[in-house]
Structure formats: C-alpha cells, structure tokens
C-alpha positions as a Markdown table, in Angstrom:
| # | Residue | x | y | z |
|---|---|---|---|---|
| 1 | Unk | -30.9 | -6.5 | -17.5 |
| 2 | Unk | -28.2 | -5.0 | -15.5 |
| 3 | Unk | -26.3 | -9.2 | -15.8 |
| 4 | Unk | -26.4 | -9.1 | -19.3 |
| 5 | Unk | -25.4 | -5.3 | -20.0 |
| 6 | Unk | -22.0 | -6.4 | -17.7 |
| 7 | Unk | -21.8 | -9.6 | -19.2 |
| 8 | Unk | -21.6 | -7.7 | -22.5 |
| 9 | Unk | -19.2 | -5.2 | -21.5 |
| 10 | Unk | -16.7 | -8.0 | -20.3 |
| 11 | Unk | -16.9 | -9.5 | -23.4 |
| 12 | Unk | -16.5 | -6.4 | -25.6 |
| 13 | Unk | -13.5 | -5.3 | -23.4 |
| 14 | Unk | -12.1 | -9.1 | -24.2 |
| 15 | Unk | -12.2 | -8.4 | -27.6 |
| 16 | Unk | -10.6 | -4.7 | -27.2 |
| 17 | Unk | -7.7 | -6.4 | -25.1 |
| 18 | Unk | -7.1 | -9.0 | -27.9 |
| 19 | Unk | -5.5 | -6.3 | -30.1 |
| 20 | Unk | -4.1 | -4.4 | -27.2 |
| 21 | Unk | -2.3 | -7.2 | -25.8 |
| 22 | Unk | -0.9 | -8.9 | -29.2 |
| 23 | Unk | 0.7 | -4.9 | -30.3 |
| 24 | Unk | 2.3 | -4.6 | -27.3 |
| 25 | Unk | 3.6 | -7.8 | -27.0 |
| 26 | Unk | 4.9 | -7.3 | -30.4 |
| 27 | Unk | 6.6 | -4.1 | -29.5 |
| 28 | Unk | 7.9 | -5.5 | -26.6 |
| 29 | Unk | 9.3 | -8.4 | -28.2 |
| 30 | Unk | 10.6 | -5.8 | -31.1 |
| 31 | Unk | 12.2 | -3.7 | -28.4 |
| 32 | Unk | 13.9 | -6.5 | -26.6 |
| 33 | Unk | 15.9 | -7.8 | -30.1 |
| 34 | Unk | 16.3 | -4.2 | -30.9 |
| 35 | Unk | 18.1 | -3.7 | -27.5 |
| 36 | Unk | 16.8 | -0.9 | -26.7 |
| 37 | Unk | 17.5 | 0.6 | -23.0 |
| 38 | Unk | 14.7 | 1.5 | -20.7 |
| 39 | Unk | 16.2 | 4.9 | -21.0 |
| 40 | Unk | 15.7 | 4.5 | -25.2 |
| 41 | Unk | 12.1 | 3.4 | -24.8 |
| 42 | Unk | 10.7 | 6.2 | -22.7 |
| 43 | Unk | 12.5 | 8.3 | -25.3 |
| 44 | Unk | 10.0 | 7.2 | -28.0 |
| 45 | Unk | 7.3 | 7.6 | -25.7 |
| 46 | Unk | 7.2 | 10.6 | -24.0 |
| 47 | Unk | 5.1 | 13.1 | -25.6 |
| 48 | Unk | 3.4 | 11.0 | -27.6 |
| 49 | Unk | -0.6 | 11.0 | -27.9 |
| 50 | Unk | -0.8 | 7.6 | -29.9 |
| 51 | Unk | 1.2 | 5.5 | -27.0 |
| 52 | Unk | -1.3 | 7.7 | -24.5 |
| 53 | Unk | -4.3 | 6.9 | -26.5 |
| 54 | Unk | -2.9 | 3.3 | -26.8 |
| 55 | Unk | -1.9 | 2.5 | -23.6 |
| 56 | Unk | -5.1 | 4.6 | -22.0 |
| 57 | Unk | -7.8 | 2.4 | -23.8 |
| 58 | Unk | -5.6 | -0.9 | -23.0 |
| 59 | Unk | -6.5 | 0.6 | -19.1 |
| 60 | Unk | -9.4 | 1.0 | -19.1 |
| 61 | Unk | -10.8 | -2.1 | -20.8 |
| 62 | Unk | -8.4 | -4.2 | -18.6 |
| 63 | Unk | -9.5 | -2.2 | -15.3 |
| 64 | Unk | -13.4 | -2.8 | -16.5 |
| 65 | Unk | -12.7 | -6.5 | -17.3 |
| 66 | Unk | -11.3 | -6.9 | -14.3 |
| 67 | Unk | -13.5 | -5.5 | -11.8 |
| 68 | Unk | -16.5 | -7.1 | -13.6 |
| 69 | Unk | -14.8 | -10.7 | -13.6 |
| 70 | Unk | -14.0 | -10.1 | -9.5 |
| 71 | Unk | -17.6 | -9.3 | -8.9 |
| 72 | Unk | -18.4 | -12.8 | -10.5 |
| 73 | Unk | -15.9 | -14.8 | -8.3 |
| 74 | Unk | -17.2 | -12.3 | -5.4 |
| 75 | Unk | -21.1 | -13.6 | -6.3 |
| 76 | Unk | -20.7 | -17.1 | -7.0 |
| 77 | Unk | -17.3 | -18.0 | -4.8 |
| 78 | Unk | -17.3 | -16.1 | -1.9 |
| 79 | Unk | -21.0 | -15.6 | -1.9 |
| 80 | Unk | -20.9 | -12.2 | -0.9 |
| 81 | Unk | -24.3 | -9.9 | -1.1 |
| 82 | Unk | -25.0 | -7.9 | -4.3 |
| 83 | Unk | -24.4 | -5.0 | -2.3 |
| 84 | Unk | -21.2 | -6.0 | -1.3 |
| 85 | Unk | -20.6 | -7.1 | -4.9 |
| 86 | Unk | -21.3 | -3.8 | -6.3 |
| 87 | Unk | -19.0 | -2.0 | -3.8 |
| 88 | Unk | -16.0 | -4.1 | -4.7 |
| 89 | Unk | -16.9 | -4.0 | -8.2 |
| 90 | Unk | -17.1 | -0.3 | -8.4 |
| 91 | Unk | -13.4 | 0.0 | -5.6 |
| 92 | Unk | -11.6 | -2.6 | -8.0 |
| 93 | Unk | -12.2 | -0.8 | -11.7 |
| 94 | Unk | -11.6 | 2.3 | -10.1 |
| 95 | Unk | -8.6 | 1.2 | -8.5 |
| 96 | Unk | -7.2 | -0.5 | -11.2 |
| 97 | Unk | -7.9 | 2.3 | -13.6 |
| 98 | Unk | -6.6 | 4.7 | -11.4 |
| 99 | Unk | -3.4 | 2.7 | -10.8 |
| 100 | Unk | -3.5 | 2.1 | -14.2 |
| 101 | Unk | -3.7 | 5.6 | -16.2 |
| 102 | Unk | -0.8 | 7.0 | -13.3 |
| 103 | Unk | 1.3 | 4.9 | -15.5 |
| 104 | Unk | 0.4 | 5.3 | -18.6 |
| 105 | Unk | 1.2 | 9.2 | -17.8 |
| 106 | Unk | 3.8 | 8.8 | -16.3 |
| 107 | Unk | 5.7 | 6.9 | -19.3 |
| 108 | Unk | 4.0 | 9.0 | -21.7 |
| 109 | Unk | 3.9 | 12.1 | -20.6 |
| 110 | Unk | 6.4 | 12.4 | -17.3 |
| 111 | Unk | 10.1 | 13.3 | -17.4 |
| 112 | Unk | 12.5 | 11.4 | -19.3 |
C-alpha cells in the first residue's frame, strides 16, 4: 500500500509542477524581453503572498517528487535496503524543501 500511495503522490506532484513550471517559464521569458534587472524583479516580489504561495507549492511538490523518484533509483539501481531507502528518502525531500523554501523567502519576503 505504502508503493502505491508514493507512486500516487509522485504523479500528482507531476501534474502540480506542469502548471508551476509552464507560469514561471512564462514570466521568466516575459521578464527577460521586458528587460527587467534583477534588482526590478525582486522589486515586484518582495512582499508579495501570491509569488510566496506560488513559488512555496512549486517547493514542495518538486522537493516531494524528487525525494520519492531518488528512493526509486536508490531501490532498484543501487540496491540499497528499504531502510536505507526510507532514510534517504526522508533526508532528500527534507533537504530539498528546506533548501528550497529559504529561497522562496528570501526573494519574497527578504530585503530588497
């Protein structure tokens, strides 16, 4: 049960990311042609609860795709024990999430 609950998860946070991932390409590509500075960009998004909302979902269901796909290629390619394969499940989402959400705060919410 516990396969096909993280099987499902990776493939719901796939289709979260496919939204995620075409906005903010387009708002890269839109800030790019614009011209806008680096400066200009964390302008816009300091402060702002929609870019933290955005960016903080776009985390987590990366950092949760992730860490379930590396406890795949853990299992099956390097053969390593369930045990083992939870542990670096578990260190790699929380990792990356971690890692992750520092960002989004600091771009959203840190000084300009």
């Amino acid at each position: 049960m516990l396969d096909l609950r993280l099987y499902m998860a990776q493939r719901i946070t796939a289709a979260l990311m496919a939204p995620f991932v075409t906005v903010h390409l387009g708002v890269m590509i839109y800030a790019i042609q614009g011209g806008l500075s680096a400066a200009e960009i964390l302008g816009r998004t300091q402060g702002s609860v929609p870019w933290f909302l955005f960016y903080g979902g776009f985390v987590m269901a990366a950092a949760i795709h992730a860490a379930i796909g590396l406890r795949v290629i853990a299992y099956e390619v390097l053969g390593l024990r369930l045990g083992a394969v939870r542990v670096l499940m578990w260190f790699s989402g929380l990792l990356l999430a971690g890692m992750g959400m520092w960002s989004v705060v600091a771009v959203t919410w840190g000084p300009a």
